[in-house]
matplotlib code that plots the C-alpha trace (Angstrom):
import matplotlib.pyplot as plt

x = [143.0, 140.5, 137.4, 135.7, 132.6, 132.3, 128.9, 128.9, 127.3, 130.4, 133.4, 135.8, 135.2, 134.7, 138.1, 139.8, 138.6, 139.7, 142.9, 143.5, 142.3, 144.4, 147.5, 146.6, 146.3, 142.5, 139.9, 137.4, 133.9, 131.5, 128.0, 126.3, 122.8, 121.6, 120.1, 123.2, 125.0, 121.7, 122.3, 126.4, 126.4, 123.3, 125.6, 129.1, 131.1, 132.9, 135.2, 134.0, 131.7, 132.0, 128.7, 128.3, 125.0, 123.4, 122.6, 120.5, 117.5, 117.4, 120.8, 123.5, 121.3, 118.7, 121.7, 123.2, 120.0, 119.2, 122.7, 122.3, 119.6, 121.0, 124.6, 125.0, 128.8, 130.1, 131.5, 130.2, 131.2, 129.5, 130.9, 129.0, 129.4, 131.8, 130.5, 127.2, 127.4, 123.6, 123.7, 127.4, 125.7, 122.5, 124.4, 126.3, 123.0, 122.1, 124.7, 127.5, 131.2, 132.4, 132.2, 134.1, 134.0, 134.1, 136.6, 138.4, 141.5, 143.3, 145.1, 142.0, 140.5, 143.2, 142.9, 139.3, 139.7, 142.7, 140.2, 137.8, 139.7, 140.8, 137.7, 138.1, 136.8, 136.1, 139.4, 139.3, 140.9, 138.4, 139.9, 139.0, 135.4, 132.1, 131.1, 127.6, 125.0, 121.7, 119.5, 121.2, 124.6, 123.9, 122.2, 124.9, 127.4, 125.4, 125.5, 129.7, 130.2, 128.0, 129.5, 133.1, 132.9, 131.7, 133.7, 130.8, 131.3, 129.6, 128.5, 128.7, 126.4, 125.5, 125.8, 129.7, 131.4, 129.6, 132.2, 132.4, 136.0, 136.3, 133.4, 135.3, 138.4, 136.0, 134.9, 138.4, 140.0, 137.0, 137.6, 139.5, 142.0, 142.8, 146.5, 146.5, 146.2, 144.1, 144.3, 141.7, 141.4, 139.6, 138.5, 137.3, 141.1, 142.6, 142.7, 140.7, 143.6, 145.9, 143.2, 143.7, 147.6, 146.8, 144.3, 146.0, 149.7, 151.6, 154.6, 157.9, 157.1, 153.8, 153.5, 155.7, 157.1, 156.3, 159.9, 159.6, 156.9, 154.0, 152.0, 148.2, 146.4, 144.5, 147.4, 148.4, 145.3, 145.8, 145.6, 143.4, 140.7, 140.5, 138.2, 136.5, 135.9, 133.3, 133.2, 129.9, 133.2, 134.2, 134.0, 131.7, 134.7, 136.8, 133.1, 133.4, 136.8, 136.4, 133.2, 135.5, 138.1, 135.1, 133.8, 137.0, 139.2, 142.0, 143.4, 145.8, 148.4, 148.6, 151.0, 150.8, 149.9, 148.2, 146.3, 147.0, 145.2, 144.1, 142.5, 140.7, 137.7, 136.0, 134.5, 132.9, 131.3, 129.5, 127.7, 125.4, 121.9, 123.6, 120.4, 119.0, 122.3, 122.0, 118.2, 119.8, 122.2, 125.0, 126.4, 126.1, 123.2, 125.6, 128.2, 125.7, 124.4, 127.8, 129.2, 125.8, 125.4, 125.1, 124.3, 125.7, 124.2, 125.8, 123.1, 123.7, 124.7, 121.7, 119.9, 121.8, 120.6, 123.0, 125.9, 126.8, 127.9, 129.8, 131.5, 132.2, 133.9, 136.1, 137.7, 138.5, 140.0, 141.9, 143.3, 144.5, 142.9, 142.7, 139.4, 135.7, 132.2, 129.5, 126.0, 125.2, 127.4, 126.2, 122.7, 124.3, 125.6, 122.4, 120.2, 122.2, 121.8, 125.6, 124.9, 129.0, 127.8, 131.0, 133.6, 132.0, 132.2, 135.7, 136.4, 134.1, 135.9, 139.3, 139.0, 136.6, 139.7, 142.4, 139.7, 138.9, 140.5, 139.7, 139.1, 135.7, 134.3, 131.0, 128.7, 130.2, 133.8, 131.6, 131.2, 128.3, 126.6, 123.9, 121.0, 121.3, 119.5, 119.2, 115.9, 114.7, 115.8, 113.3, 115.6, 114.9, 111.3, 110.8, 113.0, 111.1, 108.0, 109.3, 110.8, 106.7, 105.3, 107.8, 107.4, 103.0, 103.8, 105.6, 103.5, 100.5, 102.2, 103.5, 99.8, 98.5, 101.2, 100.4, 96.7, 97.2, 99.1, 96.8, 99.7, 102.5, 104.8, 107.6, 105.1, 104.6, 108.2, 109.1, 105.9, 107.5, 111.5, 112.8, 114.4, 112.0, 114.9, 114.3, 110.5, 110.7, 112.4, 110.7, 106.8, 108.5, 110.1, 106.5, 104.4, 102.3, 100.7, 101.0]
y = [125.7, 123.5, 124.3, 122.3, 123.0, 121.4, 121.5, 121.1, 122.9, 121.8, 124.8, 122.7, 119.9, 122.9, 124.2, 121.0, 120.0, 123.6, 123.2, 119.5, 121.0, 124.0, 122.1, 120.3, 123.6, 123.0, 126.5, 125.6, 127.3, 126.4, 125.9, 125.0, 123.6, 122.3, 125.1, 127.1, 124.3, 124.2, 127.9, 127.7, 125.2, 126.9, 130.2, 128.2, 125.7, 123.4, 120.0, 118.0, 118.3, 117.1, 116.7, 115.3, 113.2, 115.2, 119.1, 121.3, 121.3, 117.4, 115.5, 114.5, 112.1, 114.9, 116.7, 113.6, 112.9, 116.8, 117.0, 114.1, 115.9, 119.5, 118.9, 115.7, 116.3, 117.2, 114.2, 114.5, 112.2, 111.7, 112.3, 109.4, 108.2, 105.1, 102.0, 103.1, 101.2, 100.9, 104.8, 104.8, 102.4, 103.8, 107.5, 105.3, 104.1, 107.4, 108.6, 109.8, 108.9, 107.7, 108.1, 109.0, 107.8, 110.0, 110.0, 111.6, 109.8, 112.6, 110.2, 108.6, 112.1, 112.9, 109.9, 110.1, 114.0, 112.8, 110.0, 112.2, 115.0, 112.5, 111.8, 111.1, 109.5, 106.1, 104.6, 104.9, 101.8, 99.4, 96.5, 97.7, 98.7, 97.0, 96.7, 96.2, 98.3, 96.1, 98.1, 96.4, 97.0, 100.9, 100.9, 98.6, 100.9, 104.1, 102.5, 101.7, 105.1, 105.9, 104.1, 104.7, 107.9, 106.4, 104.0, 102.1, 98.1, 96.7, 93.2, 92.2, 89.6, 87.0, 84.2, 82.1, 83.7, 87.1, 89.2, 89.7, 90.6, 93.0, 95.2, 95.3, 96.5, 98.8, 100.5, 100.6, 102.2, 104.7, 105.8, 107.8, 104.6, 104.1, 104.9, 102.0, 98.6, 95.9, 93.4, 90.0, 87.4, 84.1, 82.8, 79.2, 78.8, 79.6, 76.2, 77.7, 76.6, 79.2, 81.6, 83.7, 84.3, 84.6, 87.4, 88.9, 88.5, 87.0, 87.8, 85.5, 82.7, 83.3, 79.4, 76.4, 77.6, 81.2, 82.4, 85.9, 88.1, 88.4, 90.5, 89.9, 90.5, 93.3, 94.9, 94.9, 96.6, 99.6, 102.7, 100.5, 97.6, 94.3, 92.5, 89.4, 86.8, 84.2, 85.9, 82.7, 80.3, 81.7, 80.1, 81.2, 81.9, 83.5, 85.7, 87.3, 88.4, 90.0, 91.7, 93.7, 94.3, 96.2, 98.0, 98.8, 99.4, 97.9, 94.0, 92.2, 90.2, 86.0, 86.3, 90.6, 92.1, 94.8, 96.3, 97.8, 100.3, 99.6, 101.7, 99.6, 99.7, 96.3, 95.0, 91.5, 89.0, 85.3, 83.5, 82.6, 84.2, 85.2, 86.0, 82.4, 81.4, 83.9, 82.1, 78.9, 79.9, 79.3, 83.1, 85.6, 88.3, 91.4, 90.5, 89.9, 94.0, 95.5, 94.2, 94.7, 98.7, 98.5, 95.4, 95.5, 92.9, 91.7, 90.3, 87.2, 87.0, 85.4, 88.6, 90.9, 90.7, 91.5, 92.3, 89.0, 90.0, 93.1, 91.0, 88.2, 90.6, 92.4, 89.0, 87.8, 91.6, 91.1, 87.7, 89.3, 86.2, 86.9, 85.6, 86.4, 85.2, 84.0, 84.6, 81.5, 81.5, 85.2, 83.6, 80.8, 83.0, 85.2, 81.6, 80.1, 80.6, 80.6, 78.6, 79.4, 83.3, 85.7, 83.0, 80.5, 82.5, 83.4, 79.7, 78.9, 81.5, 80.8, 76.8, 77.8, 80.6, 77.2, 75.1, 77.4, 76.6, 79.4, 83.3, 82.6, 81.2, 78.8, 77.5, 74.1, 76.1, 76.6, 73.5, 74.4, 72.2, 70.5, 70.4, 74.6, 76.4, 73.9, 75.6, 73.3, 70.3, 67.2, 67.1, 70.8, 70.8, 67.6, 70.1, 72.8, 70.4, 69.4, 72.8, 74.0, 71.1, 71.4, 75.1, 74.2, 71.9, 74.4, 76.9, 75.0, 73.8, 77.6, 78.3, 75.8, 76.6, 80.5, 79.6, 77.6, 80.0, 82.8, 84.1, 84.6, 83.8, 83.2, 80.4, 79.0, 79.0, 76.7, 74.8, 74.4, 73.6, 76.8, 80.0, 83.1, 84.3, 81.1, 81.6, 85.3, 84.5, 81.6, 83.7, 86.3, 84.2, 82.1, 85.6, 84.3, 86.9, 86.9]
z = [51.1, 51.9, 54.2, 56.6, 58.6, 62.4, 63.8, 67.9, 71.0, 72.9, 72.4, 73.5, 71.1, 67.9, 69.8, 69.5, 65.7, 64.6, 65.7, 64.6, 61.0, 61.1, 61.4, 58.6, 56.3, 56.6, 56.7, 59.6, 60.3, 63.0, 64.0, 66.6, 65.8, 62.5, 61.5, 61.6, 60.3, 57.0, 57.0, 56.2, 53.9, 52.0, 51.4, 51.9, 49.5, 51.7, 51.0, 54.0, 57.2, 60.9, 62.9, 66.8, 67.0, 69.6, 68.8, 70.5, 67.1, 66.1, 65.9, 63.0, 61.4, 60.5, 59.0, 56.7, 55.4, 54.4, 53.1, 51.0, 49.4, 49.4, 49.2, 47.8, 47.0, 50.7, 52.6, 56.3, 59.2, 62.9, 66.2, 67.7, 71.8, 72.3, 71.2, 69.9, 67.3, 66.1, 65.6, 63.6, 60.8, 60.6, 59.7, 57.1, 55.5, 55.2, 53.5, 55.9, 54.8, 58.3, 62.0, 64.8, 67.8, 71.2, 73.2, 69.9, 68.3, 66.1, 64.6, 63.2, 63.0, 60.6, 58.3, 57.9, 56.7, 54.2, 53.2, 52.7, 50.4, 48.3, 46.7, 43.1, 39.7, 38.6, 36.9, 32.8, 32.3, 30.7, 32.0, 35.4, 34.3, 34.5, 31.0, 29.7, 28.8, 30.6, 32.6, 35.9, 34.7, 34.7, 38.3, 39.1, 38.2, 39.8, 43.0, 42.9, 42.4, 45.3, 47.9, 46.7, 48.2, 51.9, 53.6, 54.9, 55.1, 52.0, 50.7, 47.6, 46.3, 43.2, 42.3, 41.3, 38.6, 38.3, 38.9, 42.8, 43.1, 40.4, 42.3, 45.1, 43.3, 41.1, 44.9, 46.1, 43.1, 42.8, 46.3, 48.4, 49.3, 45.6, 46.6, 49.2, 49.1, 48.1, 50.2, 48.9, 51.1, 50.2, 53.5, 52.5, 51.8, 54.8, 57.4, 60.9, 63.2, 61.4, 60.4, 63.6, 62.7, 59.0, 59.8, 62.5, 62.4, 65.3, 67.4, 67.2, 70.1, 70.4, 69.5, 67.7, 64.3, 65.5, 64.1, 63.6, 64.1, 61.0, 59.8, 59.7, 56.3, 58.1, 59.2, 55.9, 54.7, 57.0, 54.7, 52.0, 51.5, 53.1, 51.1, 52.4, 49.4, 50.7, 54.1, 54.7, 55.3, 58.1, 61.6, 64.1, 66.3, 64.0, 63.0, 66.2, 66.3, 63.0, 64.6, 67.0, 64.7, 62.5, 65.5, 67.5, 64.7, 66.3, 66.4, 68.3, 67.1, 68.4, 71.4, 71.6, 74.8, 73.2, 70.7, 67.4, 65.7, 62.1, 59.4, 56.5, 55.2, 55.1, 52.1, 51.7, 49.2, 49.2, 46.6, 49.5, 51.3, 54.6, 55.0, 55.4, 57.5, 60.0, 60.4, 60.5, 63.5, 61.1, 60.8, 63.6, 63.1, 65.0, 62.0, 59.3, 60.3, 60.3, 57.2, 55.2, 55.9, 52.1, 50.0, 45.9, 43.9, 40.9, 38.5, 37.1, 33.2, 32.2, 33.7, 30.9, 27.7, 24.8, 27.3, 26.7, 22.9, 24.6, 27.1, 24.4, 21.9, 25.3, 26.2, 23.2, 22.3, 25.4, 24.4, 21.2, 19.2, 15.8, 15.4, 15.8, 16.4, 13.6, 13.3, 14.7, 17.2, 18.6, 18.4, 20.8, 23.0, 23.7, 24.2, 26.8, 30.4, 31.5, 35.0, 35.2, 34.3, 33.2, 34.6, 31.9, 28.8, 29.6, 29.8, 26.9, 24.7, 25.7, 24.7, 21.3, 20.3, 20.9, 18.7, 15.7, 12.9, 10.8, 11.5, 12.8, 16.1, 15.2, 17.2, 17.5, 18.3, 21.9, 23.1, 25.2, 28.0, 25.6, 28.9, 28.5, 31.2, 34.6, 35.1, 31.9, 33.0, 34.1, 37.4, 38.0, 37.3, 39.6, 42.8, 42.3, 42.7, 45.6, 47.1, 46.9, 48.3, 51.3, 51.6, 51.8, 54.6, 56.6, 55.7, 57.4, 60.2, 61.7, 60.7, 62.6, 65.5, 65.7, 65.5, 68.9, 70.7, 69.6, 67.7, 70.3, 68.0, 71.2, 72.1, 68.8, 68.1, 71.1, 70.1, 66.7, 68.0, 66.4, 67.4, 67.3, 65.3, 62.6, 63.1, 62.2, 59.2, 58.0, 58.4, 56.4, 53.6, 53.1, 53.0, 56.5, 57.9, 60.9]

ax = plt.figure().add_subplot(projection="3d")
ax.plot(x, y, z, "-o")
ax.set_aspect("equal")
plt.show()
């Protein structure tokens, strides 16, 4: 049987976790303070650990963090107070799988504990793999196998054609929800005025051509992944809906009088710096914190040395062409920048395997862009000119601004008609000390 350890002052709460455990065929032990709760899992093996925030010694965080350390291999969620929301993401930075809010739910209780015994290993299927052997390829692929075990929100990011998507589905097939949907969702294809049905369903009526009820794409995650492909395209409106869905854990359907309970973890990408639109006023800050507990970036192709030849060799393997790549054509490969990165050489492959006419794949079989790298161009050289002349002229001006104000930055922000939120951000991207 499986064991679990509770850590709570509370006897009721230790009472009521027990119980919920025991009915699942679950062995429970107890502690009450985190040095009882150090003490137990010193001398104990256990499957998975529950911890309320506050303890009599320190709180839970104290206790994820040491456990990372000590135990790395334990799951352990937080018991955190409704809607403290700050304190549920920091534990899941730290390490913990999930959290629970108080007043307790047993029916999510009892999916987070399923989630969290099903733990397993990264799929062998190659397809499914992240090939290469660059330095950022291996971290890359440290840090999936990390946060498949948590079910913290994470954002994927890189640039078009990197390989966003297949992270996502590396994460979710990794993890504990491997044997539940996948549910992708492009959302700079879905129109904004049917985005609210699309996401969350509707009942029949509930407005003109409203025939039957439908399910929303998050409902249809429940048990699994929702993964949000170019979550940047989403409208401010539609931002904070999402926002409750991801704290509350519950949506409502277009025309429903009440709320549904939903259980998906939430998984995003974007080509762009959120970063930059959240500065901009153009994505809201409380979203851009709860999706990007964890950040994954995928490095560009250009960034990976020979994984180029490795990835090359897989796709046209997959293909089953018959053919394979020249000298000169390897050499090709390895100079060229790949603007299009992975989503490019499949392309570029796929086309030079229709135009061979022998065995072998040449250089001219390619058919690559003949201005290579768009960092060489006279175009490029004449922006980047320009993107440091414009970043000097700002730079002077919020200067000159804080200088004024005797650097209340409040002051030199309205002095400046920005945000303090865009005049934090812009003293931070241009190095000002301030």
């Amino acid at each position: 049987m499986p064991r679990a350890l509770v850590i709570d002052d509370e006897p009721d709460i230790c009472e009521l976790l027990t119980l919920t455990l025991g009915r699942m065929d679950i062995d429970t032990d107890s502690a009450a303070d985190v040095g009882g709760a150090r003490k137990k899992l010193s001398e104990q093996s256990y499957d998975l650990c529950l911890t309320d925030m506050r303890l009599p010694d320190g709180d839970g965080l104290e206790l994820v963090e040491w456990m990372q350390t000590h135990t790395p291999t334990v799951p352990v969620a937080v018991i955190t107070a409704h809607g403290n929301v700050e304190t549920a993401v920091q534990a899941l930075k730290l390490g913990a799988f999930d959290f629970i809010s108080k007043p307790l739910d047993l029916g999510n209780l009892r999916s987070i504990v399923e989630n969290a015994l099903k733990i397993g290993a990264a799929p062998d299927d190659e397809d499914s793999r992240l090939l290469g052997d660059s330095s950022p390829m291996r971290e890359l692929r440290e840090m999936v196998d990390k946060v498949a075990r948590s079910q913290a929100p994470v954002h994927v990011s890189g640039e078009s054609g990197t390989g966003k998507e297949l992270v996502a589905r590396l994460i979710h097939e990794s993890g504990p929800r491997s044997d539940g949907p996948f549910v992708p969702v492009n959302c700079g294809a879905i129109p904004a005025e049917l985005m609210e049905s699309e996401f969350f369903g509707h009942r029949k009526g509930s407005f003109t051509g409203a025939v039957s009820d439908k399910l929303g794409l998050v409902q249809s995650a429940d048990g699994g992944t929702l993964f949000l492909d170019e979550i940047a395209d989403l409208p401010l409106a539609m931002q904070v809906k999402l926002l409750r869905v991801i704290q509350e854990k519950t949506v409502r359907p277009v025309g429903a009088s009440s709320e549904e309970t939903v259980n998906a973890r939430i998984l995003s990408a974007t080509h762009k710096t959120l970063s930059e639109m959240v500065a901009a006023g153009q994505f809201r800050e409380d979203l851009y914190y709860r999706i990007n507990v964890i950040e994954l970036r995928v490095p560009a192709l250009r960034e990976r040395g020979d994984d180029v030849l490795i990835l090359a060799r897989h796709i046209l393997k997959r293909h089953n062409a018959q053919v394979s790549l020249d000298e000169d054509a390897e050499r090709a490969l390895l100079s060229y920048s790949f603007p299009g990165n992975v989503r490019e050489l499949e392309n570029m492959l796929e086309r030079a395997v229709t135009l061979c006419t022998s065995g072998t794949i040449s250089e001219s079989d390619l058919h690559m862009r003949t201005t290579g790298s768009a960092e060489s161009t006279p175009a490029a050289a004449i922006s980047t000119k320009l993107g440091d002349q414009v970043e000097d002229v700002q730079r002077q001006a919020i200067v000159e601004a804080l200088e004024k104000t005797r650097y209340n930055k409040t002051a030199a922000a309205k002095l400046l008609g920005l945000s303090f939120r865009q005049l934090r951000y812009r003293i931070k991207k241009l190095g000002i000390d301030a």
